[in-house]
C-alpha positions as CSV (number, residue, x, y, z in Angstrom):
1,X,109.1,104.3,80.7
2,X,106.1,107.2,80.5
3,X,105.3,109.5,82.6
4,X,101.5,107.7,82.6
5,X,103.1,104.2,83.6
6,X,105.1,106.0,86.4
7,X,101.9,107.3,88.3
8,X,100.7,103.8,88.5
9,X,103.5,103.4,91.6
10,X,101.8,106.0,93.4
11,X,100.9,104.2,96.5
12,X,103.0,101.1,96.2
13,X,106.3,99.6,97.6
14,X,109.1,99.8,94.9
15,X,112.2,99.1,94.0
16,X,114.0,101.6,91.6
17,X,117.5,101.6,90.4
18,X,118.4,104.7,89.4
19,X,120.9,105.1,85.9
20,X,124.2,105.1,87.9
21,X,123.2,101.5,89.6
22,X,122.2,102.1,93.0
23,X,118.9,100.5,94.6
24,X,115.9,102.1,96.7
25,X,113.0,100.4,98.3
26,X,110.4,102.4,99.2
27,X,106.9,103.4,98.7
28,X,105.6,105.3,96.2
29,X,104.2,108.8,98.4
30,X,104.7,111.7,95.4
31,X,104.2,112.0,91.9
32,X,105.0,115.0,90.3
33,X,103.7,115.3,86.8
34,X,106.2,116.9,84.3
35,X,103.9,120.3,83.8
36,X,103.8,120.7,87.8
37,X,107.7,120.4,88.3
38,X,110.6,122.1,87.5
39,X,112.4,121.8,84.9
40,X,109.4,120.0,83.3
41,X,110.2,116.4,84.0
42,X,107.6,113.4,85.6
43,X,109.2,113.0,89.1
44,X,108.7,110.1,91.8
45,X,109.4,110.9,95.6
46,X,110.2,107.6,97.8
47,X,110.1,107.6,101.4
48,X,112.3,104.4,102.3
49,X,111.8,103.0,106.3
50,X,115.6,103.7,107.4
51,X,115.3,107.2,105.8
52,X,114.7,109.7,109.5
53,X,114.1,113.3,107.3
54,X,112.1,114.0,104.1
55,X,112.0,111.9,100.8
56,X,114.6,110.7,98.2
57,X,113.1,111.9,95.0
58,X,114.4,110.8,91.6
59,X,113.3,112.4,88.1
60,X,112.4,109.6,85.1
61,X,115.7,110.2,83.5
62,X,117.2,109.2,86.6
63,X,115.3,105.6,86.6
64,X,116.6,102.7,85.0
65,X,114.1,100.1,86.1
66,X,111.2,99.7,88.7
67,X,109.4,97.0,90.2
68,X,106.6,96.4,92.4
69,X,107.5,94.7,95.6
């Protein structure tokens, strides 16, 4: 995945599974393009409806797949 076809979640209920096998759905409230963020990398931040505090944000590294839901 590029960083380009990441941004096109922005705004969208997903579900990502990250490279270790775990599952998140969520929208889509944050991307961070890799030039903005530190250490360089294209970053995602989900806000999930059980989640209380903050967001659960995952680098593309992290991602193994994403889907629209």
């Amino acid at each position: 995945m590029t960083e380009i076809e990441l941004e096109t979640y922005l705004g969208k209920k997903i579900r990502v599974t990250h490279i270790c096998g775990k599952q998140v759905e969520a929208m889509c409230e944050i991307f961070t393009p890799a030039l903005d963020n530190e250490p360089e990398v294209a970053e995602i931040a989900l806000k999930p409806e059980h989640y209380k505090r903050g967001f659960i944000c995952i680098t593309l590294p992290e991602i193994e797949t994403i889907e629209e839901i």
